[in-house]
N, C-alpha and C positions, 0 to 999 in steps of 0.2 A: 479404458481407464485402468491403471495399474493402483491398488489398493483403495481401503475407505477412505470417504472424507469424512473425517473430524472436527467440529465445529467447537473453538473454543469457546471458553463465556469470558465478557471482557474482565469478570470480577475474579478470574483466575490467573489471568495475567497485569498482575499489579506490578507496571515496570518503574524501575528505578530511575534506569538508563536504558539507550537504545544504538544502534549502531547500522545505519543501515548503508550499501557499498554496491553499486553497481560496475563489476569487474569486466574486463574484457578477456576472451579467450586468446592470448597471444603466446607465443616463443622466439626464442632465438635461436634464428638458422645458422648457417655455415657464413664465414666470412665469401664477399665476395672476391676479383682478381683486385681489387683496390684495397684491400685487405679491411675492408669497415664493414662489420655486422653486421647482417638481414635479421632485420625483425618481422616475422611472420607472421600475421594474424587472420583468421577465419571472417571479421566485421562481426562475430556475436558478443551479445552484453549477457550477463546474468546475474542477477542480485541475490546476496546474502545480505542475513539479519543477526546482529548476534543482542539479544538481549536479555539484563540484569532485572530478574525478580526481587524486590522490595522483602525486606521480612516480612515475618507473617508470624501472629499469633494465635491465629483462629484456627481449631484443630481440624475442625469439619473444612474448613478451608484447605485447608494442606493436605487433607488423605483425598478430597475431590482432587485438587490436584496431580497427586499421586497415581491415582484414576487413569486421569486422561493421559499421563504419562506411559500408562501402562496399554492403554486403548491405541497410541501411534504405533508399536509393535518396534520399537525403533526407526529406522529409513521405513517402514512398510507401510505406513500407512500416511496421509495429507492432511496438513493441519489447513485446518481455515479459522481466520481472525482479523479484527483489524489493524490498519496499521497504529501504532501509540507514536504520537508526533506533535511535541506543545507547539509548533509552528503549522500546525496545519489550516488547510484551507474548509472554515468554519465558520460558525454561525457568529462568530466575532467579524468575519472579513464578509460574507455575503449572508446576509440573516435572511430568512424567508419571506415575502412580500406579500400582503394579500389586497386586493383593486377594493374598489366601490363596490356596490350590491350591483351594478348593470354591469361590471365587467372591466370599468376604465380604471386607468391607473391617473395620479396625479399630471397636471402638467409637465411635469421634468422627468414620466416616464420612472417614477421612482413607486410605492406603493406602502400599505399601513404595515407597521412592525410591531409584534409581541414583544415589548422588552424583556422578558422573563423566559423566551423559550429558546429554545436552542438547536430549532429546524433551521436548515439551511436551502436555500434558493439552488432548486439541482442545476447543474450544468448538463445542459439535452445537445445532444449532436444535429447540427443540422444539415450535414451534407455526409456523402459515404465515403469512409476510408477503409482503400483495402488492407488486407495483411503483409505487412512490411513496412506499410506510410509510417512516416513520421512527425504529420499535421495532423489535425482535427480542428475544422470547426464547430463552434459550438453559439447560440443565440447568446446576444449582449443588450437584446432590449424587450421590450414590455414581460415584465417591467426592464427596468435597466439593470442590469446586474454586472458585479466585479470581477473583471477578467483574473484570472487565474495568473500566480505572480510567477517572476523564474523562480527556481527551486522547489514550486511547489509539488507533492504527489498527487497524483491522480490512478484509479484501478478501474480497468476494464475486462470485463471476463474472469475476475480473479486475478491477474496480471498486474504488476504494478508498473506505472512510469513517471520520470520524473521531467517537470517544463524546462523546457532551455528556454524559451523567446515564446515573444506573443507578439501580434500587430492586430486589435480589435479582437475577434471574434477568429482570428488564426491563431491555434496554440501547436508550439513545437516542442517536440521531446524524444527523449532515450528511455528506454530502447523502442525499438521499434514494434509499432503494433504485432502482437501474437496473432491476435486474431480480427476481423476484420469489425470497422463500428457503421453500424446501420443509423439511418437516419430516424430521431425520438429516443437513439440509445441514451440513457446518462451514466455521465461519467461518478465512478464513486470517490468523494473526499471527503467524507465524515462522518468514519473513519473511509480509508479505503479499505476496500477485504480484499487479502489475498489469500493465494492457500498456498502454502511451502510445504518442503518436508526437513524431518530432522538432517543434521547433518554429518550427525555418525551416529549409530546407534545406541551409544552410552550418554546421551541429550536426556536432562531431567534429572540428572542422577542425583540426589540430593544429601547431606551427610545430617542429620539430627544430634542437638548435645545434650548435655546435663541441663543448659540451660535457658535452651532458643529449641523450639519445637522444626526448626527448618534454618538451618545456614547461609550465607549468601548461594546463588544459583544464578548459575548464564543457561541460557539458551543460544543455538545455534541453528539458523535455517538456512535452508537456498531453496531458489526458484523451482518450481518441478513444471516438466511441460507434460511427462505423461499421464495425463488426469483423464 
């Protein structure tokens, strides 16, 4: 593993906006004898993040900040946090279930709900995907639980991916597994945690005025695989 990992706190990253972009690594080759462009690609995906910190008036807030800005070393060190995504897959779309005192769940395979909490029903792997797949199945009953929609994120290993397609209890996506999901793995969506790194080392840089204790601020990351 090539530097520390740094674990942000989500109350440091109060985002505004977010931008996140799974890119493909491609170029353009030499024309061919039909004189039409070769587009060249490797088949890899990597994602960047670019996201807009909210002001901030809290001063202790802002020199923590400041902190952990200082603690990535620029590129040098791994940030870990989760991902911020009002569309995520959450305790609004699968709330956690809990059965009867002997274990069963209702007839329809459904189960009691805490209206007031905000755990969510994990998605557990149920069969083994190696590194490279780009399925995973995962259990859709007892209780019965909401399959994971397209679009949604999901993190495994730290890693983030996003669903193209479901059929039941088959869920597909990009990019493809980093690393391999064992059978009881769950997958993370609330938040997912990834860990990136900055993506240049002048990330954080912040300007202070006369009269805002912190200015607008982006942040910039990408994928890092050597952890």
């Amino acid at each position: 593993m090539v530097g520390q990992i740094i674990e942000w706190p989500s109350s440091l990253l109060r985002v505004a906006s977010h931008s996140y972009f799974l890119g493909a690594n491609s170029r353009q080759g030499d024309r061919d004898l039909s004189g039409r462009v070769q587009i060249i690609s490797t088949g890899d995906q990597i994602w960047s993040l670019q996201m807009t910190i909210a002001l901030d008036d809290d001063p202790a807030r802002i020199r923590e900040f400041d902190a952990y800005v200082a603690m990535m070393e620029g590129m040098g060190n791994i940030a870990e946090f989760g991902v911020k995504d009002t569309l995520n897959y959450d305790h609004r779309v699968a709330p956690l279930q809990y059965p009867f005192s002997d274990g069963e769940y209702f007839s329809d395979d459904t189960g009691f709900i805490d209206g007031d909490a905000t755990d969510v029903q994990p998605l557990i792997a149920t069969e083994i995907a190696a590194s490279g797949a780009k399925l995973v199945t995962v259990a859709t009953s007892n209780p019965a639980i909401t399959s994971l929609r397209v679009g949604d994120m999901f993190s495994h290993n730290y890693f983030l991916h996003r669903v193209t397609a479901w059929d039941a209890g088959d869920v597909s996506f990009l990019p493809a597994l980093r690393t391999a999901v064992a059978v009881d793995d769950v997958l993370g969506t609330s938040p997912p945690v990834v860990r990136m790194r900055f993506a240049s080392d002048g990330e954080g840089r912040a300007t202070r005025t006369i009269n805002n204790h912190r200015g607008a601020l982006t942040l910039n990351f990408i994928e890092v695989f050597d952890r």
